[in-house]
C-alpha positions in Angstrom: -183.3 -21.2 -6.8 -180.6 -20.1 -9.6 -180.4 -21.6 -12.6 -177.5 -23.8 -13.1 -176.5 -26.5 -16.2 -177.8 -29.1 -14.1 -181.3 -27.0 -13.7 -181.9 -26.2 -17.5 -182.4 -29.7 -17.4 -185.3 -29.6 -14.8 -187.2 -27.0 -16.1 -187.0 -29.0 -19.7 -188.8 -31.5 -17.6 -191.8 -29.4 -16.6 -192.3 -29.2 -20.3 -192.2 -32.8 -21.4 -195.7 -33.5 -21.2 -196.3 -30.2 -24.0 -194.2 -31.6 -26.5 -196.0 -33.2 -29.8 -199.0 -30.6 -28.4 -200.8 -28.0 -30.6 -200.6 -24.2 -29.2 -204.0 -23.1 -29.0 -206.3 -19.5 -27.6 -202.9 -17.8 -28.6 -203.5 -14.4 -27.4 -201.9 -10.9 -27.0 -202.7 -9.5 -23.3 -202.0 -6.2 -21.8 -198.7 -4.7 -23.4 -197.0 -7.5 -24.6 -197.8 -10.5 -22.7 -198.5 -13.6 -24.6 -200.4 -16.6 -23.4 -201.0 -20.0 -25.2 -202.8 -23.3 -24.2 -202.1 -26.7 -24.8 -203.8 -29.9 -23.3 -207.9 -29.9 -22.7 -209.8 -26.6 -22.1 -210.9 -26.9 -18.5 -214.1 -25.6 -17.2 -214.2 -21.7 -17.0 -215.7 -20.5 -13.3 -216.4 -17.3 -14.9 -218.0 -18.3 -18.1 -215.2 -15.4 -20.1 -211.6 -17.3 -20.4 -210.9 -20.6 -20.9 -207.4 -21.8 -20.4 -206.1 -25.4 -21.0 -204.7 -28.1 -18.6 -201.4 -26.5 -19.5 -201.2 -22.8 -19.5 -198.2 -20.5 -20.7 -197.8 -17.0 -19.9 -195.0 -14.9 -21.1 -195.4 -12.2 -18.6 -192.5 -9.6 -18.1 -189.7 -10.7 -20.8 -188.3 -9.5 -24.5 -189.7 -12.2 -26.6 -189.3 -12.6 -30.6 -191.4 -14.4 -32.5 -188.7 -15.8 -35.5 -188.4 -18.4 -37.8 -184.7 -20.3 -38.8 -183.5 -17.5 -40.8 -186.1 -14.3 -39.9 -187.1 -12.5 -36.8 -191.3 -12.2 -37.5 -191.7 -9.8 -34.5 -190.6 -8.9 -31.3 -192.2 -7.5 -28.2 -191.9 -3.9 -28.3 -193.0 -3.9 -31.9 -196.7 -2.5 -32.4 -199.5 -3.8 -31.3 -201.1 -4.4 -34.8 -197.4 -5.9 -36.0 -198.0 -8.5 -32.9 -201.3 -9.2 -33.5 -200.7 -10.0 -37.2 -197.6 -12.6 -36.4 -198.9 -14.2 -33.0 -201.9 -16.1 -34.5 -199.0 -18.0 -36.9 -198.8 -20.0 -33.1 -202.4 -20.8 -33.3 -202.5 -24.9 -33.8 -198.7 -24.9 -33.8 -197.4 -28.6 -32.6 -194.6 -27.5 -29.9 -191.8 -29.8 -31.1 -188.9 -28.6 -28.1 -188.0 -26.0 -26.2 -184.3 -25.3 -25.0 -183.3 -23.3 -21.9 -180.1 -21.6 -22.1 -177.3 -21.6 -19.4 -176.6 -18.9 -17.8 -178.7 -15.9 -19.6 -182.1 -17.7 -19.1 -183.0 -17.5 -22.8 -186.2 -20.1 -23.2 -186.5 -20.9 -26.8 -190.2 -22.6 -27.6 -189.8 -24.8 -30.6 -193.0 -25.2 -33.1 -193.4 -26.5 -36.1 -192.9 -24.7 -39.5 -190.1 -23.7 -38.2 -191.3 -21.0 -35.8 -189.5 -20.6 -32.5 -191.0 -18.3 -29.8 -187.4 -17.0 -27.9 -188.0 -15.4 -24.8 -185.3 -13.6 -22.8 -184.8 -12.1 -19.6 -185.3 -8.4 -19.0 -185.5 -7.5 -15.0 -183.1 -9.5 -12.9 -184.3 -8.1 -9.4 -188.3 -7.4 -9.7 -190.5 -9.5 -12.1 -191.0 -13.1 -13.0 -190.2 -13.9 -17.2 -192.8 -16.2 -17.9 -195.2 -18.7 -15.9 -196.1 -22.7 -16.6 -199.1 -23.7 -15.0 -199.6 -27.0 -15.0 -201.9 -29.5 -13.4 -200.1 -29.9 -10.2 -198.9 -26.2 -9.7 -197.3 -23.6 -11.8 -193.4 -23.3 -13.0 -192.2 -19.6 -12.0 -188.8 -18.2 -13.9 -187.6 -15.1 -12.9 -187.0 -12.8 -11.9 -183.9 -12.6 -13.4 -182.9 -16.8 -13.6 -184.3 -18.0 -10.5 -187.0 -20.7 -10.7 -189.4 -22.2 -8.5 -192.3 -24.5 -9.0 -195.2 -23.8 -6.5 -197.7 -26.9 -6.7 -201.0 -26.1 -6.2 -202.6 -26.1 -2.6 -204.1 -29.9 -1.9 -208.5 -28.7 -0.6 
């Protein structure tokens, strides 16, 4: 579905449950994907990576890493700039987030004043970022389209 005024609204939802959580396992993937866990680690089936009960993945956006008055990073800096900032995350209480009508822009609140800003890149191809959650996983992108897929009932 597009996003819409009304929409920015729902998607703020999904994340309700994070806020007053500590980021935690704040970790630079492949290029410049980003994930972070909040809630309990759950069990691991294969003993290697541990996620939470609430997993974020920034998957195929421009992101910055800033703070109220300086940019820290951004996602097509190098690796070893990224790997110095990202861990500032690491036990971070996420305070709000704010999605932005009509460009998409997600904007991940922590405190001391960091804010994670993530922003659209493909509008036809790839999702932005993924919200797994305990019932299913929150899907933006591509471009500002959304969907929530919950998870398959066994």
């Amino acid at each position: 579905m597009a996003l819409t005024i009304t929409e920015t609204q729902s998607l703020k939802a999904y994340f309700q449950p994070l806020i007053g959580q500590a980021a935690w396992n704040v970790e630079l993937g492949h290029g410049s994907f980003v994930t972070l866990e909040f809630g309990e680690a759950l069990p691991s089936n294969s003993g290697s990576v541990v996620h939470g009960t609430w997993h974020f993945w920034v998957y195929c956006c421009i992101w910055r890493l800033e703070t109220h008055d300086d940019v820290l990073a951004g996602s097509e800096d190098s690796r070893s700039r990224l790997e110095k900032v990202l861990p500032l995350l690491e036990g971070k209480i996420l305070e709000d987030i704010e999605i932005n009508f009509p460009s998409g822009d997600t904007l991940l609140h922590f405190a001391g004043r960091l804010v994670l800003r993530l922003m659209p890149v493909h509008s036809e191809t790839y999702e932005n970022w993924f919200l797994y959650t305990p019932d299913g996983v929150l899907v933006f992108g591509p471009g500002t389209g959304w969907c929530f897929e919950p998870t398959p009932v066994s």
